[in-house]
Backbone bond lengths (Angstrom), bond angles and torsions (degrees), N, CA, C in turn:
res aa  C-N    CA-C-N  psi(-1)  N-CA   C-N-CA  omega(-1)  CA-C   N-CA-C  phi
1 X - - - 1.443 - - 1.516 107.76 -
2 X 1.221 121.18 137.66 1.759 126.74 161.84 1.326 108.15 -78.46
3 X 1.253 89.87 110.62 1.788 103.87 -161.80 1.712 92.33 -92.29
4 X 1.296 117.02 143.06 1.627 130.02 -165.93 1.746 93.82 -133.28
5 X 1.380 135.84 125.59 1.470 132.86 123.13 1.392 119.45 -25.62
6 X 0.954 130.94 -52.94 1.567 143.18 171.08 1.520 97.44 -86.72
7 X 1.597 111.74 -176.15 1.029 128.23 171.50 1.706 88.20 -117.11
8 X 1.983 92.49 147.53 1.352 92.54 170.93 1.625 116.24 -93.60
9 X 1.151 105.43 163.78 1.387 119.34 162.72 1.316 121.82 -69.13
10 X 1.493 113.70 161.19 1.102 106.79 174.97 1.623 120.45 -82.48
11 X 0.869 116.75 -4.33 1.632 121.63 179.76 1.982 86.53 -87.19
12 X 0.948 131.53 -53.50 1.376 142.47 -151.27 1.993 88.91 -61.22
13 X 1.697 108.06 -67.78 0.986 127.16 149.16 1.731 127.18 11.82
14 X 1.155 101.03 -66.10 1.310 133.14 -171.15 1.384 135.34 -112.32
15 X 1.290 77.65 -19.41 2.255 95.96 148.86 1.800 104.98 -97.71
16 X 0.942 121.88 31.22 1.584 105.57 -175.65 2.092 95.39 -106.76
17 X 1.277 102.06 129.32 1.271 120.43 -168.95 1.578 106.52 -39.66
18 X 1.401 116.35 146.07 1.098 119.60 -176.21 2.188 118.75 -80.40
19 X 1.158 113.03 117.16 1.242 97.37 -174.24 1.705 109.02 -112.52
20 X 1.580 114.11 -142.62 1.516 132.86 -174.72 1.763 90.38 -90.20
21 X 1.367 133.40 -28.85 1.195 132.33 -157.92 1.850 110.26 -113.02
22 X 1.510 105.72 110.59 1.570 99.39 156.22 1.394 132.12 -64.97
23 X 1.513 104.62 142.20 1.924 103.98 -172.09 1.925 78.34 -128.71
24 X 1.607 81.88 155.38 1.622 118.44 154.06 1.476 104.60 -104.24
25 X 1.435 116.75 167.42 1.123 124.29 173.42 1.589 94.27 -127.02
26 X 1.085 110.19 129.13 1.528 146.24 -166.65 1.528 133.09 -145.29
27 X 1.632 96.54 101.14 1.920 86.59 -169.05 1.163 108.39 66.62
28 X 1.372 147.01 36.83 1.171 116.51 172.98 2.143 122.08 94.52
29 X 0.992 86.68 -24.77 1.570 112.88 -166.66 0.912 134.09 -99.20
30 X 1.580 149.15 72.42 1.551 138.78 -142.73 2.072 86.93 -79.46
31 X 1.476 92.32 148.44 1.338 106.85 -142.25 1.537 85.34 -136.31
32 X 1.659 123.97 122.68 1.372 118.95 175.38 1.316 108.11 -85.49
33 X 1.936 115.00 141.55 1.116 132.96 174.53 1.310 115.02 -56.91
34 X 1.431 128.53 140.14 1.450 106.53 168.50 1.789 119.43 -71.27
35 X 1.271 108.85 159.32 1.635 118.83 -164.02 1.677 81.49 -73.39
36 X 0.953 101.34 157.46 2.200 119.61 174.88 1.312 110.75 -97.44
37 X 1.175 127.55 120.17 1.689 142.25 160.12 1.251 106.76 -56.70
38 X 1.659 121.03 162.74 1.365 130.49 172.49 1.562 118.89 -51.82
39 X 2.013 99.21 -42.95 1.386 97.90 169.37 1.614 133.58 -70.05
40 X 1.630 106.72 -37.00 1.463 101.91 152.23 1.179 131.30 -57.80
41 X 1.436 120.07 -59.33 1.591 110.68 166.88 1.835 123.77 -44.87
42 X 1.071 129.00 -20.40 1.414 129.04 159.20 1.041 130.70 -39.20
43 X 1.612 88.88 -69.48 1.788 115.70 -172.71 1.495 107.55 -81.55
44 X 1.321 128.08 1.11 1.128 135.52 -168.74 1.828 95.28 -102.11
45 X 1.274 114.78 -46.29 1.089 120.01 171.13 1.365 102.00 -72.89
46 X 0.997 152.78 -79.43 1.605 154.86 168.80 1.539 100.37 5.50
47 X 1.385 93.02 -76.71 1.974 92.43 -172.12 1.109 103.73 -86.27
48 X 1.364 141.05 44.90 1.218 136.86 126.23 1.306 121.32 -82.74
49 X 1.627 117.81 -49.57 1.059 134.40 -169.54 1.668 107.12 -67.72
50 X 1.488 122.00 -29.83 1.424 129.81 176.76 1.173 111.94 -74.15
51 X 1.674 115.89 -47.60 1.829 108.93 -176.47 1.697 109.72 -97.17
52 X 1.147 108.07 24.34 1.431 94.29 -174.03 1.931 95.27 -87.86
53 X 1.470 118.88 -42.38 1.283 116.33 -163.19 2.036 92.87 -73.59
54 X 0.986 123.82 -50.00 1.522 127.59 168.92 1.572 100.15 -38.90
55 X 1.456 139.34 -79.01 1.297 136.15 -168.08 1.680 122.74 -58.51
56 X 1.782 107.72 -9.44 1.534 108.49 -168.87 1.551 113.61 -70.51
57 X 1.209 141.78 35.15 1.449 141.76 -176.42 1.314 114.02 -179.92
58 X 1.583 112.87 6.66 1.204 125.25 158.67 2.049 123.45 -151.79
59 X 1.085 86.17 44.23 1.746 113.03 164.00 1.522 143.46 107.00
60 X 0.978 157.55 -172.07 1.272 141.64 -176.18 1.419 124.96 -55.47
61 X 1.307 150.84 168.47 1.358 135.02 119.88 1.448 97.38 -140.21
62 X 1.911 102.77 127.11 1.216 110.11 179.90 1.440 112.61 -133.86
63 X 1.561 116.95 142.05 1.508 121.00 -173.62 1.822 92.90 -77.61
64 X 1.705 109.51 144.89 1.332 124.41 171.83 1.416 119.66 45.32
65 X 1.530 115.41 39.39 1.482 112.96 -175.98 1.549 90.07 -88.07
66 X 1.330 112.27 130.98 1.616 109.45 161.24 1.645 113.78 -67.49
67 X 1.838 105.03 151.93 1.666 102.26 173.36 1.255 97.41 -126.44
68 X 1.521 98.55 156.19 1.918 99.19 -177.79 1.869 98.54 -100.94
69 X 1.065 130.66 105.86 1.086 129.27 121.49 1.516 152.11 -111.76
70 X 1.560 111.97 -150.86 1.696 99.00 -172.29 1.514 87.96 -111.39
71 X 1.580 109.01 160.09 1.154 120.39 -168.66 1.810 102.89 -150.15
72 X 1.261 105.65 95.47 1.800 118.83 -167.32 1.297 101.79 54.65
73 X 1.326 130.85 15.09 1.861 105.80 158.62 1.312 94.52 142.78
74 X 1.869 107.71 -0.29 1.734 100.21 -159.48 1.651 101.40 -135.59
75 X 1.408 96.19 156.28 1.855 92.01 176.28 1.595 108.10 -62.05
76 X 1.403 95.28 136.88 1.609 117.62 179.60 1.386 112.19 -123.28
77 X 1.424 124.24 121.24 1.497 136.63 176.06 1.106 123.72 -121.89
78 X 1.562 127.55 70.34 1.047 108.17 -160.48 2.014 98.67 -117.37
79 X 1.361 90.89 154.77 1.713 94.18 -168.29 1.969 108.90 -106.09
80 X 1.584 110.11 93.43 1.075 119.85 -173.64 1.883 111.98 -48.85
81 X 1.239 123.95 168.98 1.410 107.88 176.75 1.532 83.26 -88.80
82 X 1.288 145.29 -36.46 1.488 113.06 173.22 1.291 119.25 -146.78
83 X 1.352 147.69 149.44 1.705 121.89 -155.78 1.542 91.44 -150.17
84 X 1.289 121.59 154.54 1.220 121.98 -175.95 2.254 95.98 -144.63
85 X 1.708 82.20 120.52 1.374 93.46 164.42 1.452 119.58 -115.49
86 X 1.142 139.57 139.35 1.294 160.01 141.79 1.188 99.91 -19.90
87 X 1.806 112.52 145.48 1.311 104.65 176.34 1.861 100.41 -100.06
88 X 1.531 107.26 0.16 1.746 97.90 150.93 1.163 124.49 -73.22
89 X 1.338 125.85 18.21 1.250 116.35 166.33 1.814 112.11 -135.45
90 X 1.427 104.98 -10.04 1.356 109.04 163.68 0.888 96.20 -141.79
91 X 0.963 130.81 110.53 1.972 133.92 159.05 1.377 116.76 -52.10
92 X 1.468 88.43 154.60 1.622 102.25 -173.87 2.055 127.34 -69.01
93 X 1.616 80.97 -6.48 1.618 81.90 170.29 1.329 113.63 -107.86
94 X 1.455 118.61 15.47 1.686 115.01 169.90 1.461 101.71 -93.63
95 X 1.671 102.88 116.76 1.490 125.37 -177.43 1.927 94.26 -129.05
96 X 1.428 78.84 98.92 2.071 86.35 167.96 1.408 99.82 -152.32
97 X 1.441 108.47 140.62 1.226 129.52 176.38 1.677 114.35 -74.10
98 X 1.373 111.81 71.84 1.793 98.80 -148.10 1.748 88.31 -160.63
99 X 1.135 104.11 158.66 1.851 105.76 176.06 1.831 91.42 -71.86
100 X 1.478 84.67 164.17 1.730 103.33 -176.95 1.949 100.17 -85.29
101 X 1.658 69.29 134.41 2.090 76.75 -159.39 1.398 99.55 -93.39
102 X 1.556 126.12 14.88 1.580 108.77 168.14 1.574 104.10 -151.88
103 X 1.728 102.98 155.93 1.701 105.49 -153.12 2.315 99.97 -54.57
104 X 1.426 96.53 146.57 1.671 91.08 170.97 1.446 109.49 -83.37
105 X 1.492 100.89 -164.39 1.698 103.90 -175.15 1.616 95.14 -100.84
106 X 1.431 123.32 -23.67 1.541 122.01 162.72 0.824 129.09 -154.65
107 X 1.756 126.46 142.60 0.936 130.06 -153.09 1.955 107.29 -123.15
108 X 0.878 136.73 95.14 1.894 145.31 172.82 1.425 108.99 -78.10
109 X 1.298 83.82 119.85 1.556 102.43 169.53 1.733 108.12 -137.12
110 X 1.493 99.13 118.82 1.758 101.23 166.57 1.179 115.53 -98.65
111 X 1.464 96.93 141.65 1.469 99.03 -174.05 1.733 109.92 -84.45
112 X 1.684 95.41 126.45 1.421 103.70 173.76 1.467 108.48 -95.67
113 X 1.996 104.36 159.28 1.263 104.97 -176.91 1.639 99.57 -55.81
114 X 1.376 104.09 172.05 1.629 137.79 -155.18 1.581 106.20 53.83
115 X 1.259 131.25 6.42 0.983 122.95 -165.62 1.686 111.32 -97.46
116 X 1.102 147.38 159.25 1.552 130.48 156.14 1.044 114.44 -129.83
117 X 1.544 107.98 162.09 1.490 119.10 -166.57 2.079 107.85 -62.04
118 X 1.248 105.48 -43.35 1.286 108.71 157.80 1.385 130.22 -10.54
119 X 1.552 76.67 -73.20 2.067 93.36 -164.66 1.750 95.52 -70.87
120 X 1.267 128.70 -46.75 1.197 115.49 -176.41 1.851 123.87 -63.19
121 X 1.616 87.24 -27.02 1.990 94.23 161.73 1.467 105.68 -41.51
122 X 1.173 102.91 -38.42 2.009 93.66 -146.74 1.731 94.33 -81.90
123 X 1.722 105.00 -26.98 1.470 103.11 -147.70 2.240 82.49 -70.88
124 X 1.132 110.16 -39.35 1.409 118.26 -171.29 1.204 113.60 -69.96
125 X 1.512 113.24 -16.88 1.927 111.40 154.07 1.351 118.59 -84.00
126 X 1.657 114.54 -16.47 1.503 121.41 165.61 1.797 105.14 -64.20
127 X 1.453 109.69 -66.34 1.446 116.32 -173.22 1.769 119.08 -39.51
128 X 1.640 96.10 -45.31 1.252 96.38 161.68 1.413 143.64 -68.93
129 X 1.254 112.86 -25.26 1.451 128.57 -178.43 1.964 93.53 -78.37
130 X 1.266 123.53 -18.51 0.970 129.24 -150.99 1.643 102.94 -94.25
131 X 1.353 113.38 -17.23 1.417 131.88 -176.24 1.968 105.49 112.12
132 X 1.358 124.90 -15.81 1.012 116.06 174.07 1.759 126.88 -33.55
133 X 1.150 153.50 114.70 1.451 154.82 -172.33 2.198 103.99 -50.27
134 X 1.127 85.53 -53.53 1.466 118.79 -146.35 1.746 116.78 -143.26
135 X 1.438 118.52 112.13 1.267 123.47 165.66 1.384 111.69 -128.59
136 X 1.554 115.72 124.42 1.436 120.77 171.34 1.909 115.04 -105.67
137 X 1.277 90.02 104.94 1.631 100.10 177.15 1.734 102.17 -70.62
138 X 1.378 117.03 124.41 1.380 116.97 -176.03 1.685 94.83 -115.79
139 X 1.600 105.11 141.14 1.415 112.57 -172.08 1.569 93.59 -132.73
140 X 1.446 111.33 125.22 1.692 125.56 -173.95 1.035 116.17 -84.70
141 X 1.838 109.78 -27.72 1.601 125.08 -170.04 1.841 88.84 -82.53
142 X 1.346 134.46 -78.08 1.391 127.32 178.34 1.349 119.52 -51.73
143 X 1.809 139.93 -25.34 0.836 133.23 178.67 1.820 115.11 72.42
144 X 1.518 87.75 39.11 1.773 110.87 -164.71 1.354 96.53 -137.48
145 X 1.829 108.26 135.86 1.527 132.78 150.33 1.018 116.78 -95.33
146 X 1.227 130.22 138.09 1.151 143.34 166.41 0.969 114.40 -117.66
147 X 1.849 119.88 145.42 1.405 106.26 -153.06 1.994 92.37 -151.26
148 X 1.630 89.99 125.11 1.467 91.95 -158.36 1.520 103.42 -90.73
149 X 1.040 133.26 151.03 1.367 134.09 160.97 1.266 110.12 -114.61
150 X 1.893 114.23 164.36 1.716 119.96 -178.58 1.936 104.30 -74.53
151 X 1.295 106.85 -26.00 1.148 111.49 -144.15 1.725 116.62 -131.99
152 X 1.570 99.36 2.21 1.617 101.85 -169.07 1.733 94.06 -139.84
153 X 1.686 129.39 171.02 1.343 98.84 178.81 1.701 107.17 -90.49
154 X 1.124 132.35 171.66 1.399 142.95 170.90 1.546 101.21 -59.93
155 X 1.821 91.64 138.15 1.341 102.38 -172.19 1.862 113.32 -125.71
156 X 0.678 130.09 147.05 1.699 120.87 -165.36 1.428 91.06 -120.13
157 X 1.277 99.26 150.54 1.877 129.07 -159.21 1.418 81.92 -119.24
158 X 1.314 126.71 158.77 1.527 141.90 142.83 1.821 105.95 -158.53
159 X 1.514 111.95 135.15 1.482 102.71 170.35 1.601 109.43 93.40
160 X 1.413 108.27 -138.66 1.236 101.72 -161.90 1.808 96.27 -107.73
161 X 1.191 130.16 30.90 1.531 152.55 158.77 1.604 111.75 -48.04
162 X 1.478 122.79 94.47 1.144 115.09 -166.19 1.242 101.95 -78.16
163 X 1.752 120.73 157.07 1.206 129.07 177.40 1.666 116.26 -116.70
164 X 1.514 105.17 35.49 1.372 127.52 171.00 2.005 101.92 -58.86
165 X 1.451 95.61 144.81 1.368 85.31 -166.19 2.032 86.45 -158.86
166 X 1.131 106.65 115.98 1.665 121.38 169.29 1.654 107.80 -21.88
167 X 1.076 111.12 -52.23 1.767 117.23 -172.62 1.728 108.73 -76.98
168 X 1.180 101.86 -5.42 1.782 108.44 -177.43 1.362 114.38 -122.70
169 X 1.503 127.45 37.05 1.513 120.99 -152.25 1.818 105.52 -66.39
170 X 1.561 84.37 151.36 1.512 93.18 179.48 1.829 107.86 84.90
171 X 1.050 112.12 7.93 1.462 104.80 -173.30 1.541 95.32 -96.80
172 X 1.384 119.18 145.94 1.626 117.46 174.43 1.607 86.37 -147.23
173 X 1.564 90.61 120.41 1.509 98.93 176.55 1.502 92.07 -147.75
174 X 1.204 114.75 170.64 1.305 139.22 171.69 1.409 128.42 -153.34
175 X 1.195 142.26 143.73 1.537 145.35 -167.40 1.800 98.83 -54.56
176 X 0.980 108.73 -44.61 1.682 123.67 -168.85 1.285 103.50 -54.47
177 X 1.450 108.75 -59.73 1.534 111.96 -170.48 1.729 98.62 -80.23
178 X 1.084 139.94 0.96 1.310 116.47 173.14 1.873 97.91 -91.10
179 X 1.244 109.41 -38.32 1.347 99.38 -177.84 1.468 135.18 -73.51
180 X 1.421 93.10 -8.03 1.853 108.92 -160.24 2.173 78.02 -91.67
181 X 1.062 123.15 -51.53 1.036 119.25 -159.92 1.756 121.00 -77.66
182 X 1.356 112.58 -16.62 1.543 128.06 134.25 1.143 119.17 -83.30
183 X 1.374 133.49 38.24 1.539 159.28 137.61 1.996 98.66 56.67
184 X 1.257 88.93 73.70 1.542 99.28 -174.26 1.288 105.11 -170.04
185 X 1.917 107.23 96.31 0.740 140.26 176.35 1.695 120.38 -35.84
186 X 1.769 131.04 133.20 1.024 99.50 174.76 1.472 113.41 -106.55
187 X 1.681 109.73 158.90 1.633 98.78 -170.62 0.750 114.50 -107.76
């Protein structure tokens, strides 16, 4: 962690030199990412490789882009393993080398070991409160998405459970095909 006497700012935040290690900004606190396992790094590549041809004419999807929002009253930076914004909400001619400065329509996070399904509940009631649309907690050990909404309760996918969703038209995905295609069988 970049340990601060103060808490940093978010400008402070976001001028802090670029290294080998991703941070969130948290409380005040640039906060190290956890390192990625073979099985996260898979599936991380997996649903990249699935929504990238789906998102090409209707908006980004990028692995570890940090987003700036507020988080209970305070700057929040947290860097999803992959987030996809609309280009109605960032257009296609905003080119800056900079975290994405407004909430996306989804936000993926797999849970890495030390991590628990818990702590990522809360972070996906943060994302949402945060303006996020949509957060899918992906679990490698169950071979389960879970898929949070602002407004309905979270529902978990496993198998051949499509994860078609009104705000994503045209998307046909399923838990199966994200896992079969980061070559990890489901059991």
């Amino acid at each position: 962690m970049v340990k601060s006497q103060s808490q940093l700012t978010l400008e402070e935040f976001l001028a802090l030199p670029d290294n080998d290690v991703a941070y969130e900004l948290i409380d005040g606190q640039a906060v190290p990412k956890m390192s990625p396992k073979f099985f996260h790094s898979s599936v991380q590549k997996a649903l990249l490789l699935l929504l990238d041809p789906w998102s090409e004419d209707r908006g980004r999807i990028e692995p570890e882009w940090a987003v700036t929002l507020k988080r209970q009253g305070k700057d929040w930076v947290p860097a999803p393993d992959l987030l996809y914004i609309s280009y109605e909400r960032l257009p296609t001619d905003w080119l800056r080398d900079e975290a994405c400065p407004t909430p996306c329509e989804l936000a993926i996070e797999i849970i890495s070991p030390g991590q628990t399904f818990g702590e990522l509940t809360a972070k996906a009631t943060d994302y949402l409160a945060a303006g996020v649309l949509r957060v899918w907690i992906v679990d490698t050990q169950a071979r389960s998405i879970t898929v949070f909404y602002p407004d309905a309760p979270p529902q978990t996918c496993t198998g051949t459970t499509s994860l078609a969703d009104p705000i994503f038209p045209e998307l046909q995905l399923t838990p199966e095909q994200i896992f079969r295609k980061a070559g990890l069988s489901i059991r």
